[in-house]
C-alpha positions as CSV (number, residue, x, y, z in Angstrom):
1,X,117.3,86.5,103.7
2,X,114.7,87.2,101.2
3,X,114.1,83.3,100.7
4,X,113.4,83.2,104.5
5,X,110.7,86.1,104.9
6,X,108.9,86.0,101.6
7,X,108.5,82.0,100.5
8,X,108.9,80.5,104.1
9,X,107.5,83.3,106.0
10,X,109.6,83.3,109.1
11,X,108.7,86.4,111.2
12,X,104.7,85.5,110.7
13,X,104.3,82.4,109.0
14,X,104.0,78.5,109.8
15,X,107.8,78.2,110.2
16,X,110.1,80.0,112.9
17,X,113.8,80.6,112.6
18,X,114.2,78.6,115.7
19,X,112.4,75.8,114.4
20,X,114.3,75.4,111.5
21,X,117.4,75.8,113.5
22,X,116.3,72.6,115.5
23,X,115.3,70.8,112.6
24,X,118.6,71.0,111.3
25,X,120.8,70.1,114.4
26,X,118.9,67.3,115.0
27,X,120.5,66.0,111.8
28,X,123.1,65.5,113.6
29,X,125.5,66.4,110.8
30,X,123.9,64.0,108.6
31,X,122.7,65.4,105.1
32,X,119.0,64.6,104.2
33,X,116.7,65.3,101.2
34,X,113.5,65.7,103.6
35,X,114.3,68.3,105.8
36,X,111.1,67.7,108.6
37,X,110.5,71.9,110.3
38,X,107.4,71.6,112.8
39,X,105.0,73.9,111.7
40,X,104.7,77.2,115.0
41,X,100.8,77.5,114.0
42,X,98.4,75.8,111.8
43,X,98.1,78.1,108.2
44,X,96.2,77.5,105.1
45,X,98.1,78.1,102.3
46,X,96.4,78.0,98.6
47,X,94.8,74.7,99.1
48,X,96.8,73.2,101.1
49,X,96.8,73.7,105.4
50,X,100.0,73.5,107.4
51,X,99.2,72.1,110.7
52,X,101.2,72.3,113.8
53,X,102.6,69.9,115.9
């Protein structure tokens, strides 16, 4: 769970539990190497600025 709260930031970052969870059923059981999660809120990171969609 560590992975989850402290790199993607789940319970206040960009990223959402939920929107992960959609991002992978809509796989569709397929495997991918680009695993597309909508961004919950627009965040800068660093240099670099998640934005939502």
């Amino acid at each position: 769970m560590r992975f989850f709260t402290d790199i993607m930031g789940v319970f206040d970052g960009a990223f959402t539990i939920s929107n992960l969870a959609k991002a992978i059923i809509k796989l569709n059981g397929k495997g991918t190497d680009n695993l597309q999660v909508p961004a919950e809120k627009t965040m800068q990171i660093g240099d670099m600025t998640i934005k939502k969609r």
